[in-house]
Structures are given as C-alpha cells and as structure tokens.
Backbone as CSV, one residue per row, in Angstrom:
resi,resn,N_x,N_y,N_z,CA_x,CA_y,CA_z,C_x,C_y,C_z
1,UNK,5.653,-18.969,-14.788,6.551,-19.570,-13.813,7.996,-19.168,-14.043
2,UNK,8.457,-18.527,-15.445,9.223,-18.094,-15.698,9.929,-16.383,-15.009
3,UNK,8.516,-15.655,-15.266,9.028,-14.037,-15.035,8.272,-13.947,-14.117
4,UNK,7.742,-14.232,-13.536,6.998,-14.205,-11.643,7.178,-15.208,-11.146
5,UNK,8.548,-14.617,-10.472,9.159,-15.973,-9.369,9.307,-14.959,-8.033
6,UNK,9.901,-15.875,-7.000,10.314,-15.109,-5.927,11.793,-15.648,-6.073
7,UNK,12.374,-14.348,-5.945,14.073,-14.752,-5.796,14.572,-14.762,-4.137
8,UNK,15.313,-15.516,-3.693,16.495,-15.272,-2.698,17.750,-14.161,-3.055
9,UNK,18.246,-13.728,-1.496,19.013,-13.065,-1.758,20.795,-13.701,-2.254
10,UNK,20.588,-14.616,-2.870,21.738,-15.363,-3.654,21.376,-15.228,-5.062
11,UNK,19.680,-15.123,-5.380,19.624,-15.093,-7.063,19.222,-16.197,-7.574
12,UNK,19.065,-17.208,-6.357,18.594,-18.189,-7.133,16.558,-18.455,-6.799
13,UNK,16.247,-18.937,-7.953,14.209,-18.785,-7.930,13.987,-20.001,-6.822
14,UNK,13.313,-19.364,-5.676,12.674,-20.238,-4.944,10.959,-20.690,-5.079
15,UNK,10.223,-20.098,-5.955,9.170,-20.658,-6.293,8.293,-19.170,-7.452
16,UNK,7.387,-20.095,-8.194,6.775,-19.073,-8.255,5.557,-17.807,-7.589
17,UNK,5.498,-17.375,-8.000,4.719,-16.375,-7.059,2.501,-16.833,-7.457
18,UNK,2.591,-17.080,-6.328,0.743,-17.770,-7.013,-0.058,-16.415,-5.946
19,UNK,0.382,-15.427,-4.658,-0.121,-15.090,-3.963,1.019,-13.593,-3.756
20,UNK,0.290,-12.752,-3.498,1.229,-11.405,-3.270,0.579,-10.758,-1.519
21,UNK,1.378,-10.425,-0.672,1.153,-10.339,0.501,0.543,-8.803,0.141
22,UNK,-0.242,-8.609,1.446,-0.636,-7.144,1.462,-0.015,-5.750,0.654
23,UNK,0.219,-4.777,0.018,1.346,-3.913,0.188,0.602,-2.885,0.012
24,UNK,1.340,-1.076,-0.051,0.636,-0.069,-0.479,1.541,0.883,-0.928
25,UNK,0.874,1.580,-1.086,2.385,2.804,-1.493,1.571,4.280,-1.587
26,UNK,2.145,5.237,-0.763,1.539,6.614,-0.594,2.489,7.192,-2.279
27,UNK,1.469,7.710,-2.813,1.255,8.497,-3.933,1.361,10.412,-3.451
28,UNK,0.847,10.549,-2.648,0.818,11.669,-2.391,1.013,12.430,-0.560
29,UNK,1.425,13.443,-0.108,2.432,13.798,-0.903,3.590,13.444,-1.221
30,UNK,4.269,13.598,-2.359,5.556,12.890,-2.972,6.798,12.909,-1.676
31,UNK,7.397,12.053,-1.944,8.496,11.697,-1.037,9.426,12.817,-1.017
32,UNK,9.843,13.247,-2.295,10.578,14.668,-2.382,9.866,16.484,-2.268
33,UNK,9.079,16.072,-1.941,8.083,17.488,-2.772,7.969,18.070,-1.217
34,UNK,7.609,19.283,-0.867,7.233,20.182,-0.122,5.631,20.352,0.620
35,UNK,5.019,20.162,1.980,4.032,20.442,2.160,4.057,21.745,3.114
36,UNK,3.058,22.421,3.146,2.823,23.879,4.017,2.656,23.138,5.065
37,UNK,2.720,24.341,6.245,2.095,23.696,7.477,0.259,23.991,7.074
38,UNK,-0.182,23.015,8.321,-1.382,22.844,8.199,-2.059,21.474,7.567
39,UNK,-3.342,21.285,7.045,-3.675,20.036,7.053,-3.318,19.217,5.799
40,UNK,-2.652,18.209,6.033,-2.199,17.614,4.541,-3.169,16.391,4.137
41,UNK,-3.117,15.954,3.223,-4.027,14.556,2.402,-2.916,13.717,2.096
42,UNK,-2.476,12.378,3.054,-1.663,11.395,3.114,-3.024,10.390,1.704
43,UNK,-2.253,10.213,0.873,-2.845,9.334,-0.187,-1.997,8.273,-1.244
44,UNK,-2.872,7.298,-1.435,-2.201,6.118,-2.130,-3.222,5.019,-2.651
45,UNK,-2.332,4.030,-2.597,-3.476,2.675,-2.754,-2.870,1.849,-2.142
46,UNK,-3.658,0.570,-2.111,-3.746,-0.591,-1.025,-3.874,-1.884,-1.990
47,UNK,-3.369,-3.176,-1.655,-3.599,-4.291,-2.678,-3.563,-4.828,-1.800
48,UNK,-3.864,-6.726,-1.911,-3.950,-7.970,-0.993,-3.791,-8.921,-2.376
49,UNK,-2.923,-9.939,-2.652,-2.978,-10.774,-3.456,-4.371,-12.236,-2.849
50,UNK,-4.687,-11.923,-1.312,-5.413,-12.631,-0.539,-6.870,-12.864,-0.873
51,UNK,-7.139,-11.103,-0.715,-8.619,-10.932,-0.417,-8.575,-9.892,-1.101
52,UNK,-9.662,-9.079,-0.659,-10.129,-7.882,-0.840,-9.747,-7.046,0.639
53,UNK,-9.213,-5.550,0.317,-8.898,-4.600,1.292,-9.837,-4.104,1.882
54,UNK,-10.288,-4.383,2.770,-11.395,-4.249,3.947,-10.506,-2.611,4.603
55,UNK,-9.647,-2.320,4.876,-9.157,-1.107,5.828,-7.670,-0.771,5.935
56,UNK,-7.485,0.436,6.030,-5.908,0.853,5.242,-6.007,1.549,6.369
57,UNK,-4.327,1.770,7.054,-4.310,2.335,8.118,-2.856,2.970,8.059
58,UNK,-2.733,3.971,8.614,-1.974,5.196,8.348,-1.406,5.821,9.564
59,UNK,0.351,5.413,9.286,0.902,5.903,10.496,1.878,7.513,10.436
60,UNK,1.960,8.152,11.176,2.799,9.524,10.480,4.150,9.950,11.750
61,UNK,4.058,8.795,12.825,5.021,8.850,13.284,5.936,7.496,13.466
62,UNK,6.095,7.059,12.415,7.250,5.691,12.159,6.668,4.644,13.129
63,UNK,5.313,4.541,13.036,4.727,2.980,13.504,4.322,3.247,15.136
64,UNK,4.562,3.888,15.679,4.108,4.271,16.976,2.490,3.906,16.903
65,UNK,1.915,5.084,16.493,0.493,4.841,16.384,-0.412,5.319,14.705
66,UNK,-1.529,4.270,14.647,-1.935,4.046,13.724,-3.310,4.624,13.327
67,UNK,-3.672,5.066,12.186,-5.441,5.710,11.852,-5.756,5.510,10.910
68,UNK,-6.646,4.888,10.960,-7.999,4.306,9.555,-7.754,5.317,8.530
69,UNK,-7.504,5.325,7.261,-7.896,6.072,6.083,-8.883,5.708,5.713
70,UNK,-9.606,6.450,5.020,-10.894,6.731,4.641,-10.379,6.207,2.839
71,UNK,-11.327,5.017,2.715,-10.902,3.858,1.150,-12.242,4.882,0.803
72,UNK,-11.493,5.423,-0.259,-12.868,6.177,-1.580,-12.247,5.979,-3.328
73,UNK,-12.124,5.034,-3.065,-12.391,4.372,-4.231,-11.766,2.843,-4.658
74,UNK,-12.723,2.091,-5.150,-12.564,0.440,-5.304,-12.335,0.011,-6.806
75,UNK,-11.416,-1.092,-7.428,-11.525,-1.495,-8.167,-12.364,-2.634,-8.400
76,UNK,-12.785,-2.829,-7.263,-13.688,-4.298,-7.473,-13.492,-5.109,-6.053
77,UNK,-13.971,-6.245,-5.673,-13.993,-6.806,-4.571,-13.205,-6.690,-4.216
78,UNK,-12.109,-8.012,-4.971,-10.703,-8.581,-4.784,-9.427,-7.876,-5.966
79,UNK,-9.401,-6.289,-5.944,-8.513,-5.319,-6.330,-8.030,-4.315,-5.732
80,UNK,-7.196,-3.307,-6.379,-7.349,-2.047,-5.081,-7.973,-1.425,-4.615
81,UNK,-7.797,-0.849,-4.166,-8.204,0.219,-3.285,-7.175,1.685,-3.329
82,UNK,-8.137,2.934,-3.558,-7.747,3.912,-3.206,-8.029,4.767,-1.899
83,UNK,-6.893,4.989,-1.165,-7.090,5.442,0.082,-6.343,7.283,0.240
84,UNK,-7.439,7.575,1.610,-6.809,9.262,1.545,-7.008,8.941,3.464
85,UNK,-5.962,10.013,3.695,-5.704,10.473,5.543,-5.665,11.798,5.677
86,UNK,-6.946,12.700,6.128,-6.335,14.377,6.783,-5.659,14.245,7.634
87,UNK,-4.087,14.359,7.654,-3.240,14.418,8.296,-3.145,15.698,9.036
C-alpha cells in the first residue's frame, strides 16, 4: 500500500492500486529503428489486471481503423499475452 499507489497529478496518493486497466506495448519494430518497404511484424504483449486477454487489436493508422493480432503465445489464463500483426 506503500510502493503501489496511484498518484494524482499534484503528488499526492489517491489509493492503492488492487486492479491495473488493460495496457500493451509494441516491442517490435522499435520506435527508433528502420523498417524496409514491404511486409512488417507489428509485435508486443498485452496485459488486463481484470481478466485474461481474450484479443489484441492493432491499429497502423492513429486509431482510424483496427485488426485482430494473431495472440501466439500465453502466460497462463489471467497473464500476458504475446501478440504479432503482418502489417
């Protein structure tokens, strides 16, 4: 209750953290790094402090429109998920 809190943007702890909302983060390719033209592999992982990640979805023009990645590989029910997109 000490080092997993949720802070406000003043700094002060508004509770602790018992639940973590959805999040993900693309791993590959790197944010700085170079791709060829042609077909790329959008990849990362997926979490839910909720549930278990049932479907990861993948946008490549800033939220316009959206496509299922293909989850190939699980940590367990209610863990991550590793996800890939042929972009």
């Amino acid at each position: 209750t000490e080092s997993y809190v949720i802070i406000d943007e003043d700094g002060r702890v508004v509770r602790p953290v018992r639940e973590m909302p959805v999040s993900s983060v693309i791993t590959s390719p790197l944010s700085d790094g170079e791709v060829v033209a042609g077909p790329v592999t959008v990849g990362g992982f997926a979490w839910s402090g909720y549930a278990g990640v049932a479907a990861v979805e993948v946008s490549t023009d800033g939220g316009e429109t959206w496509n299922e990645a293909e989850i190939v590989e699980e940590a367990g029910p209610l863990s991550w998920v590793r996800f890939a997109y042929e972009w």
